[in-house]
Each structure stands twice: as C-alpha cells, then as structure tokens.
KEFITI-184955 format. One record per residue: residue number from 1; y, z, x of N, C-alpha, C, CB in turn. Coordinates in nm, 4 decimals, decimal comma. Glycine has a CB too. Layout:
BEGIN
REC   k     n_py     n_pz     n_px    ca_py    ca_pz    ca_px     c_py     c_pz     c_px    cb_py    cb_pz    cb_px
REC NUM        Y        Z        X        Y        Z        X        Y        Z        X        Y        Z        X
...
***
This chain:
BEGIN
REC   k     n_py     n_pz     n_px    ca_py    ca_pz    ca_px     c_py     c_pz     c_px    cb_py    cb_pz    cb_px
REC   1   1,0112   1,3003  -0,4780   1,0172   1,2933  -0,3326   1,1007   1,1708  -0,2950   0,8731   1,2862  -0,2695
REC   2   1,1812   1,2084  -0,1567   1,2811   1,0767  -0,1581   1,1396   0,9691  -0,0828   1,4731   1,1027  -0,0284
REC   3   1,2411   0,8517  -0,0614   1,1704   0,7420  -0,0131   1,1475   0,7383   0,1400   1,2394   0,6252  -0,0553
REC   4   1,0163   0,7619   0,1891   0,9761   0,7772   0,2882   0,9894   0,6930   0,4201   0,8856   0,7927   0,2546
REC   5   0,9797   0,7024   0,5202   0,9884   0,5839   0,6300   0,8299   0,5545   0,7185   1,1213   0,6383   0,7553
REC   6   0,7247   0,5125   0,6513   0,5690   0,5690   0,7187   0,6178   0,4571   0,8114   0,3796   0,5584   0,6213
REC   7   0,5160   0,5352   0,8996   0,5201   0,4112   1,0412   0,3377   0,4858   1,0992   0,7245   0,4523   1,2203
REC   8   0,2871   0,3879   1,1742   0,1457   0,4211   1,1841   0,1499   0,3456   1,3617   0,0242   0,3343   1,0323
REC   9   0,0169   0,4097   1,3969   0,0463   0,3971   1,5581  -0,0099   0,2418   1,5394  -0,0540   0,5235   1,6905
REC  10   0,0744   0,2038   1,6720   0,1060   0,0605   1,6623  -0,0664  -0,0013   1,7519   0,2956   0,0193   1,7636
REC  11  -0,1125   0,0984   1,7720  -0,2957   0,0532   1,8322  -0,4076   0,0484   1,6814  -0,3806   0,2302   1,9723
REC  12  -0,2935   0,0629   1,5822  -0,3872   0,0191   1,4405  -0,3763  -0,1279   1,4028  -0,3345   0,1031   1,2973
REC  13  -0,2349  -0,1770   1,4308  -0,2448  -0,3289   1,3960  -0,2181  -0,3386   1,2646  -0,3792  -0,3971   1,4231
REC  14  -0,3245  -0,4239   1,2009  -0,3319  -0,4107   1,0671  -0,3701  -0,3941   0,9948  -0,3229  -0,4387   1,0279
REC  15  -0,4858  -0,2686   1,0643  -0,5877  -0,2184   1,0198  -0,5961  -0,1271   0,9069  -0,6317  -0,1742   1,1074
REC  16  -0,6525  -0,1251   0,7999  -0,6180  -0,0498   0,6837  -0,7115   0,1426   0,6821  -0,6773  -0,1747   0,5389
REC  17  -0,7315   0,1680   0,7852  -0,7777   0,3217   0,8234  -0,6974   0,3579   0,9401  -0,9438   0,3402   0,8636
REC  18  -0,5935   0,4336   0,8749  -0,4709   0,4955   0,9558  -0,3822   0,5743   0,9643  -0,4151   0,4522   0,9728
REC  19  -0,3928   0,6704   1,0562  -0,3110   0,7653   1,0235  -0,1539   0,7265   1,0149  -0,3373   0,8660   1,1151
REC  20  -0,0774   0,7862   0,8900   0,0811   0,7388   0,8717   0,1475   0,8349   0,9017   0,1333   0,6947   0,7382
REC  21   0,2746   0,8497   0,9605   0,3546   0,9811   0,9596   0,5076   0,9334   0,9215   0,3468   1,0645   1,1191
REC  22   0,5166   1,0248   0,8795   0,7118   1,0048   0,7385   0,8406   1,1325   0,8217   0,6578   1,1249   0,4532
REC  23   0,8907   1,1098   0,8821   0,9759   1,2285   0,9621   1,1333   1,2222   0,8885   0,9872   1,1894   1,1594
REC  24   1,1408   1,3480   0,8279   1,2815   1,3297   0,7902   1,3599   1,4598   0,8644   1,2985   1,3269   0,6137
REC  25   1,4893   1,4933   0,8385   1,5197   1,6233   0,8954   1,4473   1,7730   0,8448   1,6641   1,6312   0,8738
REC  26   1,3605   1,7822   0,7573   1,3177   1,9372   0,7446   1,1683   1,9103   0,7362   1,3837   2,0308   0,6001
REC  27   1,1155   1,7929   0,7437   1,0057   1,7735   0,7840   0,8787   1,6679   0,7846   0,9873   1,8491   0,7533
REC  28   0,7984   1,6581   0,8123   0,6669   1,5453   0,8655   0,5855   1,5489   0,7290   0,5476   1,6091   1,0257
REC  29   0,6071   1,4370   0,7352   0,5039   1,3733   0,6240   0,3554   1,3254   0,7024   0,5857   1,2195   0,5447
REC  30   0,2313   1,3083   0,6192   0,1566   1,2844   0,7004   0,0016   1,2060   0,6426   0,1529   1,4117   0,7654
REC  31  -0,0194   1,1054   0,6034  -0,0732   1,0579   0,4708  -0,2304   0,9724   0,5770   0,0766   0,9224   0,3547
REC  32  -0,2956   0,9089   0,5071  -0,4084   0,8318   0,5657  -0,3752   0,7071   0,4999  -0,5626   0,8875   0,5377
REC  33  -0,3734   0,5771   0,5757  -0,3402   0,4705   0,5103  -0,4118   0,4308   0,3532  -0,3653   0,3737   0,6104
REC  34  -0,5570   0,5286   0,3826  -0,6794   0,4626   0,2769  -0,5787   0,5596   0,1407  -0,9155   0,5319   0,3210
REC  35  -0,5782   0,6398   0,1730  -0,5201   0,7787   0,0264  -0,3571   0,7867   0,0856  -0,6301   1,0126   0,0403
REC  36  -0,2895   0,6822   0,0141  -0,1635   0,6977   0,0298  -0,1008   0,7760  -0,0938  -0,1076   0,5678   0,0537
REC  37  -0,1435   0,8348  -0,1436  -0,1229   0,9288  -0,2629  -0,0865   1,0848  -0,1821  -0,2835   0,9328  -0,3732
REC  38  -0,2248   1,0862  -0,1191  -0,2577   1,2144  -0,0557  -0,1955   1,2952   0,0460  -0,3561   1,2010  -0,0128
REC  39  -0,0451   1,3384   0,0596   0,0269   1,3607   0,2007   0,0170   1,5227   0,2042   0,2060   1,2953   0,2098
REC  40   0,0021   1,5760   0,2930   0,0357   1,6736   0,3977   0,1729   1,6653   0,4424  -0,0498   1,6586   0,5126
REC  41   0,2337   1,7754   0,4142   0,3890   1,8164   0,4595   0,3673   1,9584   0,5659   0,5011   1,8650   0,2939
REC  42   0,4459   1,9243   0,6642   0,4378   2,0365   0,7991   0,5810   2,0563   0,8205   0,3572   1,9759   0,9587
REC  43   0,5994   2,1685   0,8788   0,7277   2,2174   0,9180   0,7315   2,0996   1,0574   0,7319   2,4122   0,9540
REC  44   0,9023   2,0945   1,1571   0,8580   1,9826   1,2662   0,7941   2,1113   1,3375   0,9957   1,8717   1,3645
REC  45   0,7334   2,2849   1,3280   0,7197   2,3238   1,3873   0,5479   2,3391   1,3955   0,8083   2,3963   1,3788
REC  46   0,5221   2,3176   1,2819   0,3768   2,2688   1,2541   0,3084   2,1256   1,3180   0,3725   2,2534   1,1020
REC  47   0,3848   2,0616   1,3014   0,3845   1,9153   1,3374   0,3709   1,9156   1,5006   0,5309   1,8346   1,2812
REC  48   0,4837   2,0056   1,5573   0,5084   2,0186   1,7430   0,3057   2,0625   1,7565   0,6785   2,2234   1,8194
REC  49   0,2588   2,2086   1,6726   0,1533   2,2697   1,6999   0,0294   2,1969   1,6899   0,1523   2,3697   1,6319
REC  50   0,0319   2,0677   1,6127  -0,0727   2,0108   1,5710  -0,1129   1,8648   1,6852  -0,0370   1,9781   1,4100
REC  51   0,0358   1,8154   1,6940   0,0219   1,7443   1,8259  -0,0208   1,7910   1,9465   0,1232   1,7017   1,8572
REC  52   0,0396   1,9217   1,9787  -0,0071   1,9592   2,1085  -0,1858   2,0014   2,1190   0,0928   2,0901   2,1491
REC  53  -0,2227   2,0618   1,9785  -0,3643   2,0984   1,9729  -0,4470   1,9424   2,0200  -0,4049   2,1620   1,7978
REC  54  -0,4036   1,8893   1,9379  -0,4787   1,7012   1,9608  -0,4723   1,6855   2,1082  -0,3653   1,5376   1,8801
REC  55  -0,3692   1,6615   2,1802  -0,3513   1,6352   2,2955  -0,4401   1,7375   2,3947  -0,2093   1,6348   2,3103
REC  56  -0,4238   1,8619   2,2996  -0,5204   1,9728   2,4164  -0,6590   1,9501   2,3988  -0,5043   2,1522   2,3898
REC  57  -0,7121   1,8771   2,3326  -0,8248   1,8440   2,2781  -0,9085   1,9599   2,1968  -0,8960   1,7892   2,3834
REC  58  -0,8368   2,0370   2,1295  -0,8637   2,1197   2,0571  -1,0001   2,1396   1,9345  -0,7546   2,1177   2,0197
REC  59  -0,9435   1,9311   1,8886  -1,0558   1,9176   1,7745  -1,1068   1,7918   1,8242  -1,0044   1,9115   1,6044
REC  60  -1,1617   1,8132   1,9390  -1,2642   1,6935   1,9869  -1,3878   1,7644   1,9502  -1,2614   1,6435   2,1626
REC  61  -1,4458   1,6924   1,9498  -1,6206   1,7269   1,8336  -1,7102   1,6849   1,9918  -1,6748   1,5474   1,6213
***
C-alpha cells in the first residue's frame, strides 16, 4: 500500500482514540488511531454514503 496522508478531526487534539481518514484519488482510507494496522477502504462513493448516514443521524444509539 502506498504511503498514506491520515489526518484526524482537529476536535481530537492529541488525543490517542480517533478516528483517521487517508483520501487518495480511487479512494478513503479509514483506520482508528488505537488499531492503526486495522483500515477500512471505501469507494469516495461509499465514503459520500457513510458521511451523509452520520450526519443523518442514522447510527445514533
């Protein structure tokens, strides 16, 4: 895998429980700061569907 660009939302600080995301042109990387081993790859069309679900509050508990 090439070399990634993670960037994590900037309301984490420097907090080590965080969601990371890696965007290249064919697609979103998507890792947890704790299991940086562990990534999830999405199409950006998966990625568009998963943001908008969050925002719709889809998987609020």
């Amino acid at each position: 895998m090439e070399e990634l660009a993670w960037q994590k939302p900037i309301a984490c600080g420097d907090g080590n429980n965080c969601p990371e995301v890696a965007v290249t042109s064919d697609a979103v990387y998507v890792r947890s700061s704790l299991l940086p081993d562990a990534i999830a790859q999405l199409t950006p069309t998966e990625w568009r569907d998963l943001v908008s679900a969050i925002r719709n509050g889809e998987y609020d508990v």
